[in-house]
C-alpha positions in Angstrom: -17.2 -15.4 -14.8 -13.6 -14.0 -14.2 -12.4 -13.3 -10.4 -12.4 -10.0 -9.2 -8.7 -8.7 -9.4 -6.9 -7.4 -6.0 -7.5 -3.5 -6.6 -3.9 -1.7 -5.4 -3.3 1.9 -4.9 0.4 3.1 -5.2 1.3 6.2 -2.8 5.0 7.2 -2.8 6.7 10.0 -3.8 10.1 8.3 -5.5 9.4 8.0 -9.4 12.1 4.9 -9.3 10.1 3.4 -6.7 7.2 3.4 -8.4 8.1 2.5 -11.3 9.6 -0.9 -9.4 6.4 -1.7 -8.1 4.5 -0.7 -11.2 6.5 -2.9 -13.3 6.7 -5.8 -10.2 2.7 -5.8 -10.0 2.4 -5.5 -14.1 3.5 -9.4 -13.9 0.9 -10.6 -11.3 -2.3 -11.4 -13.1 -4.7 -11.4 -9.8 -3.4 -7.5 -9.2 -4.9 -4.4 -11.0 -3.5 -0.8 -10.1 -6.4 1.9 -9.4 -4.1 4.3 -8.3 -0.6 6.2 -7.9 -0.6 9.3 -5.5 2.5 11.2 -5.0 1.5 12.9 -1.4 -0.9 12.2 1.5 -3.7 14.3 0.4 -4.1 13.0 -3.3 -3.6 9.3 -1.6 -6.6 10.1 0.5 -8.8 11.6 -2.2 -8.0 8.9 -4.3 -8.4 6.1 -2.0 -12.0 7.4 -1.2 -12.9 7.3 -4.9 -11.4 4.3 -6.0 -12.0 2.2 -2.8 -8.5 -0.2 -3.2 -8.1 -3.5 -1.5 -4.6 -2.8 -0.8 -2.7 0.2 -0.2 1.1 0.2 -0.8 2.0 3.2 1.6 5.1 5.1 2.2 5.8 6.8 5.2 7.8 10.1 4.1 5.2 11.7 2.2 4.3 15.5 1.1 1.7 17.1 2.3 0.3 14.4 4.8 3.2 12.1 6.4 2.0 8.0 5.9 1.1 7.6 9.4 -1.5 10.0 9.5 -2.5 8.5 6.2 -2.7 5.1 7.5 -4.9 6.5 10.3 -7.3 8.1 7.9 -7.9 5.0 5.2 -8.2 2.8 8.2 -10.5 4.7 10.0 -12.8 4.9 6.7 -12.2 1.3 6.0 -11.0 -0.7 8.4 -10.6 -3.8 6.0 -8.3 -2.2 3.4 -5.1 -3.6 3.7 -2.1 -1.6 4.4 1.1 -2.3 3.6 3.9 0.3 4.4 6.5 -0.1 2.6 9.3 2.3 3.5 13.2 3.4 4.5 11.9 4.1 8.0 12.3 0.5 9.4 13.5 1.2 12.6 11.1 -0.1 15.6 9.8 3.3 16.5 8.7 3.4 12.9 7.0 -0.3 12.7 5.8 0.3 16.2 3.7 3.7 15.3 2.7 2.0 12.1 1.2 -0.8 14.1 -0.5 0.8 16.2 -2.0 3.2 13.7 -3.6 -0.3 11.8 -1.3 -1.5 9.8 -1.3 -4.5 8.6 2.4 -5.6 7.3 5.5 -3.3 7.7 8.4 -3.6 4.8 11.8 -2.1 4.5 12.5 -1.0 1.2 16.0 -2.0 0.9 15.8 -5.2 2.4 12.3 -6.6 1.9 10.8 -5.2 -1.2 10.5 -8.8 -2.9 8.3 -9.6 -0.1 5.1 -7.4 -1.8 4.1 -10.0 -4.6 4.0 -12.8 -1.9 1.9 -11.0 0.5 -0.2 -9.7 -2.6 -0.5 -13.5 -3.5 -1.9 -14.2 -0.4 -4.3 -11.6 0.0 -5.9 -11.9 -3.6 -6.1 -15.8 -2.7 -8.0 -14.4 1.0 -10.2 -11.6 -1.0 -11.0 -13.2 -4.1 -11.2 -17.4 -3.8 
């Protein structure tokens, strides 16, 4: 029997971004994208259909902004994991992610190589 692959959805509204992290998670093995939404409220529909393990979430998002997002997946799952990943780094930012459940907090110019490790991690945590 084969493990269970870390299920990601992908919301961000940048094309070049997610091609990056399309092409980043094509090389991990243990990680199987269910998902790309473009604005809050097809990240939301989506996430309730596809149920993901991890949510790669941007903050600056049409249509719902990624806070409010974050609210709403963890409020209807509180053990998807959700990993913001934005250009709004500054502690005002982190601090309202936090508070609203996140669960890690990346700047997108400085820290994007840091999603494959923390993906590593959480498919060894979900799926020994």
């Amino acid at each position: 029997m084969y493990p269970e692959k870390l299920k990601v959805l992908i919301v961000e509204d940048s094309d070049v971004v997610t091609r990056r992290i399309r092409s980043m998670l094509k090389e991990m093995q243990q990680v199987t994208v269910v998902g790309e939404a473009t604005n809050g409220i097809e990240a939301l529909a989506i996430n309730q259909v596809m149920n993901p393990d991890v949510v790669l979430l941007d903050i600056q998002l049409p249509g719902a902004n990624g806070i409010e997002v974050l609210k709403e997946i963890k409020l209807r799952n509180a053990s998807t994991k959700v990993m913001m990943l934005t250009n709004y780094s500054d502690l005002h930012h982190r601090k309202r992610c936090k508070e609203a459940g996140a669960d890690f907090f990346f700047d997108k110019s400085i820290e994007f190589e840091k999603v494959p490790d923390v993906l590593n991690i959480l498919s060894n945590e979900t799926h020994p």
